[in-house]
C-alpha positions as CSV (number, residue, x, y, z in Angstrom):
1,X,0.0,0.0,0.0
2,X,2.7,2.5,1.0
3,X,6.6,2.1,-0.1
4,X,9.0,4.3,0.5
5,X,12.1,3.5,-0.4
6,X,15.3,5.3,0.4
7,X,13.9,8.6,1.3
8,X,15.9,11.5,2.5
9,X,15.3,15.2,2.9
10,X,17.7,18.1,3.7
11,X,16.6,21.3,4.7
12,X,18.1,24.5,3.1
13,X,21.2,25.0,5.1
14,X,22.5,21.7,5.1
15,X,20.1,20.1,7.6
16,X,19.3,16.4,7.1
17,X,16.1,15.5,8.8
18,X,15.7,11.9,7.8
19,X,18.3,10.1,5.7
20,X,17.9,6.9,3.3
21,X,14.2,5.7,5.0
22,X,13.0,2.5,3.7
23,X,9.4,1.4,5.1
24,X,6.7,-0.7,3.5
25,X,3.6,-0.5,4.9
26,X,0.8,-3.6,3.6
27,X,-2.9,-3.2,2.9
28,X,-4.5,-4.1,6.2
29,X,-1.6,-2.9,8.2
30,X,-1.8,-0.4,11.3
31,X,1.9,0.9,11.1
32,X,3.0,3.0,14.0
33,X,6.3,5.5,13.8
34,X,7.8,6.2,16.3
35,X,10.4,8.8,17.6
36,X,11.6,11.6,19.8
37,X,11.1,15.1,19.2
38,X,12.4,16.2,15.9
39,X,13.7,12.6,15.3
40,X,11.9,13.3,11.4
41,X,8.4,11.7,11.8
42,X,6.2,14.6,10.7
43,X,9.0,15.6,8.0
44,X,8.3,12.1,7.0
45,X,4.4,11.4,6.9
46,X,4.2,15.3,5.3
47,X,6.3,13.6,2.4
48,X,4.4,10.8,2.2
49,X,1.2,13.1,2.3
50,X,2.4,14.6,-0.7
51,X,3.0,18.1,0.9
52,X,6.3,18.9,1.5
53,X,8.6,18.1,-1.4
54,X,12.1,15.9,-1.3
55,X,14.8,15.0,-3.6
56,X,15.8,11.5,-2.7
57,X,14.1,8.4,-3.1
58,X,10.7,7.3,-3.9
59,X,7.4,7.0,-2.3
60,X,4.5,5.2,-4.1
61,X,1.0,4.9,-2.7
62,X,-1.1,1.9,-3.8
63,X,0.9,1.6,-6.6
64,X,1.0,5.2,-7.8
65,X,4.3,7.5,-7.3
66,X,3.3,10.9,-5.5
67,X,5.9,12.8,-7.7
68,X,4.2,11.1,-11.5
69,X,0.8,10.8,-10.2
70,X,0.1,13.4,-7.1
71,X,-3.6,13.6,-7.9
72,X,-3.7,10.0,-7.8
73,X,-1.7,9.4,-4.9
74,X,-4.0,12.4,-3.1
75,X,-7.3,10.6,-4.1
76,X,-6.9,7.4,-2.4
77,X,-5.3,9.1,0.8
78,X,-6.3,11.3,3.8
79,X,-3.6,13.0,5.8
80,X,-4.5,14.5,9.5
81,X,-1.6,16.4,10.8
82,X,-1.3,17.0,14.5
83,X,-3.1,20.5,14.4
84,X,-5.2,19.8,11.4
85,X,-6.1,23.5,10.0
86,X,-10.2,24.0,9.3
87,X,-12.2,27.0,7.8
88,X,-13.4,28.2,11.0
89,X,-16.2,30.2,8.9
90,X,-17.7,27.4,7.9
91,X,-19.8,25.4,9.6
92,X,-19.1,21.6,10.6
93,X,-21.2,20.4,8.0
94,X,-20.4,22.7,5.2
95,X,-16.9,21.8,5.8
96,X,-17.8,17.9,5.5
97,X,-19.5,18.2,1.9
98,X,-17.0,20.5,1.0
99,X,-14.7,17.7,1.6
100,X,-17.3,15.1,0.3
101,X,-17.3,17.2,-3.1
102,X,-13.3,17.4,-3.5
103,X,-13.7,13.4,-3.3
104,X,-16.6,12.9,-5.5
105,X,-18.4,11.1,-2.7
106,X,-21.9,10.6,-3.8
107,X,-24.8,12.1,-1.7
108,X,-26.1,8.8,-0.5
109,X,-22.8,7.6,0.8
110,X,-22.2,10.9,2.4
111,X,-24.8,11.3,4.4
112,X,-24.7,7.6,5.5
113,X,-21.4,8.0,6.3
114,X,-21.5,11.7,8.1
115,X,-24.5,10.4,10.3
116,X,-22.5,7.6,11.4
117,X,-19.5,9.3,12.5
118,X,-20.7,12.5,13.7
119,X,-23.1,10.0,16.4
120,X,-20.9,7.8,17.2
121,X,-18.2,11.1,18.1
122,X,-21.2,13.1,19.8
123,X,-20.7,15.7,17.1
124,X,-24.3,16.0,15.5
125,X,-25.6,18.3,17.3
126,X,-22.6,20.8,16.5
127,X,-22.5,20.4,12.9
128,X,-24.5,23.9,12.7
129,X,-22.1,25.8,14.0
130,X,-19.2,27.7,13.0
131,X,-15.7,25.6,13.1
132,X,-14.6,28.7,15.3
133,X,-16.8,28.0,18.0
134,X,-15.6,24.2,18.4
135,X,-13.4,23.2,21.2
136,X,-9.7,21.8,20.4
137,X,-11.1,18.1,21.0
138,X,-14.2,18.9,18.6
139,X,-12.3,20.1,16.0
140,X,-10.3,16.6,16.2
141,X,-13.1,14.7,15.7
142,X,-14.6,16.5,12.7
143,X,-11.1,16.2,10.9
144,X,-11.4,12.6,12.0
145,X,-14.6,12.5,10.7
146,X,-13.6,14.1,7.3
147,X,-11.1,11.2,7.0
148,X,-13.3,8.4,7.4
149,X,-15.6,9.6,5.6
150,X,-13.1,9.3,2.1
151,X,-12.5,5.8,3.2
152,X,-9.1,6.2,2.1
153,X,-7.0,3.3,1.1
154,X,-4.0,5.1,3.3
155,X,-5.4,7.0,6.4
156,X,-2.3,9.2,7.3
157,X,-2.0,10.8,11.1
158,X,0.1,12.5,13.3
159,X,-0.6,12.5,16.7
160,X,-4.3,11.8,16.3
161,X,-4.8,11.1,20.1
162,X,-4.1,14.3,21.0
163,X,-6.9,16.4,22.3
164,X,-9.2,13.2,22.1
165,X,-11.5,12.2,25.6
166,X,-11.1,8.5,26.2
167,X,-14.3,7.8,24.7
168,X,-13.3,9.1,21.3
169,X,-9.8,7.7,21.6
170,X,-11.8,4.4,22.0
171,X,-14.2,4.9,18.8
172,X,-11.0,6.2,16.6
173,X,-9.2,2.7,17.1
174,X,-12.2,1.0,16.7
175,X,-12.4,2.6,13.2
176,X,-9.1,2.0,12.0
177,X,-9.2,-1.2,12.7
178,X,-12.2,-1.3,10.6
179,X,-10.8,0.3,7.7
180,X,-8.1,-1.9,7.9
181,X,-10.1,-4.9,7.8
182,X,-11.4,-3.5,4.4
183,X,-8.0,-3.4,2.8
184,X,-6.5,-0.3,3.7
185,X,-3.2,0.8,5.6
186,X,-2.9,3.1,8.5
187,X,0.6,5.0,9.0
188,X,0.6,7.2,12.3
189,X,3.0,8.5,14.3
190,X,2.2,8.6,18.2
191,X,3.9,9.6,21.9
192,X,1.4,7.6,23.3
193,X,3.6,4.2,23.2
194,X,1.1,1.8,25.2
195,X,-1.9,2.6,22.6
196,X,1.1,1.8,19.8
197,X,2.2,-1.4,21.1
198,X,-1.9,-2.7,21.8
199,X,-2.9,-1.2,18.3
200,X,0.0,-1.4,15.4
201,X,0.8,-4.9,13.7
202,X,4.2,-3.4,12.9
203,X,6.3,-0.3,14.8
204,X,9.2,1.6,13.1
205,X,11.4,3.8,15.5
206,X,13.4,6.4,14.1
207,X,16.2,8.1,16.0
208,X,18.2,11.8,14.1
209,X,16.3,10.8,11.0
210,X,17.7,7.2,10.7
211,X,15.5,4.0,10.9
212,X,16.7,2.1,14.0
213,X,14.5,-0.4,14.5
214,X,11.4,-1.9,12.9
215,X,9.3,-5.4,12.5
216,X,6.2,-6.6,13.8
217,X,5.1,-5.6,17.2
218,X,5.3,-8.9,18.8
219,X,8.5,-9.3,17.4
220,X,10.1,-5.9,17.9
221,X,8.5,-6.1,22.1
222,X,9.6,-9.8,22.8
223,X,9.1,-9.8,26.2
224,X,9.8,-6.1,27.3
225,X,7.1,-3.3,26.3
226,X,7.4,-0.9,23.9
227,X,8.5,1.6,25.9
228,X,11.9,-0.6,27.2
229,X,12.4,-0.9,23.6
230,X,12.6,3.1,22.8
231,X,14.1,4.1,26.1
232,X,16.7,1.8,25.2
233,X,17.5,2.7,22.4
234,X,17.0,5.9,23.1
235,X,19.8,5.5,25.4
236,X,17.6,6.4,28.1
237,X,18.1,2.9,30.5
């Protein structure tokens, strides 16, 4: 579903934020990134996202290359970063079919698909109202909820837990997992290392923009936790 293969980017000035990244995420796949600060996750999933250019490497997206094909690449995709940015004019539900219309997502679907979420995330009742007005945890959902509502065949997030109650932290995983059992890949990147280790079939840690580690969960824990693992190498124990 996702390759990328040998991916580096250097930032005017000489700064190399990740150098020569090879990951290959499967359809089905919840794929968690891990990293410290400024270790080159968000450089990373911004590139795969198709919004911040590089120079090295390739990345390809359900067979299509996001340099050949963006449009492609950007039409079987849907990429939450950690402070998504919404028209605050708009209202909730203006925003969602305006989204629903860049997609061509037909009316039936749509409104199937907008009921469902905005219940099952308590967000119905707010779709009326301006984006401004929402809370930091309301506007999360409703860029969840533009997400799922694409059904993407790559569902892209950075630090989606943030700002999330427990109950919609709950619902989230529940969904990915869903979309995963449909044939679709999930890469995210997360602090949260116990939801990581209980949710991902496969972890990559990245450490000054150089893959360190990576494999299935089970495999890459043994019979430490996840967080042993990255403090470790980390050089933090």
């Amino acid at each position: 579903m996702l390759r990328i293969d040998h991916y580096s980017k250097t930032y005017p000035g000489g700064k190399r934020a990740v150098d020569d990244l090879t990951l290959h995420v499967r359809p089905g796949e919840i794929y968690g990134f891990i990293g410290h600060n400024g270790a080159g996750k968000t450089t990373t999933l911004r590139a795969v996202a198709g919004v911040m250019d590089f120079t090295e490497g390739t990345i390809t997206i359900d067979g299509h290359d996001i340099k050949r094909e963006p449009v492609a690449t950007k039409q079987v995709t849907a990429f939450l970063p950690d402070n998504p940015d919404l028209y605050e004019f708009m209202k909730g539900i203006d925003y969602l079919n305006f989204i629903a219309d860049l997609y061509d997502i037909p009316a039936d679907q749509r409104t199937a698909d907008i009921g469902k979420y905005a219940d099952a995330f308590e967000l119905t009742g707010n779709l009326g109202s301006p984006i401004g007005s929402y809370s930091h945890g309301m506007r999360q959902k409703l860029a969840l909820i533009s997400a799922f509502i694409r059904r993407p065949r790559l569902l892209i997030l950075d630090e989606p837990f943030v700002g999330l109650d427990p109950a919609a932290a709950h619902l989230m995983k529940g969904y990915l997992a869903d979309l995963c059992q449909g044939g679709s890949a999930v890469f995210f990147s997360t602090h949260v290392l116990e939801v990581a280790e209980k949710l991902c079939h496969k972890i990559a840690i990245i450490k000054h923009g150089r893959l360190v580690k990576s494999g299935p969960t089970a495999e890459l824990v043994g019979d430490s936790s996840l967080e042993d693992v990255f403090l470790e190498l980390e050089g933090e124990k």
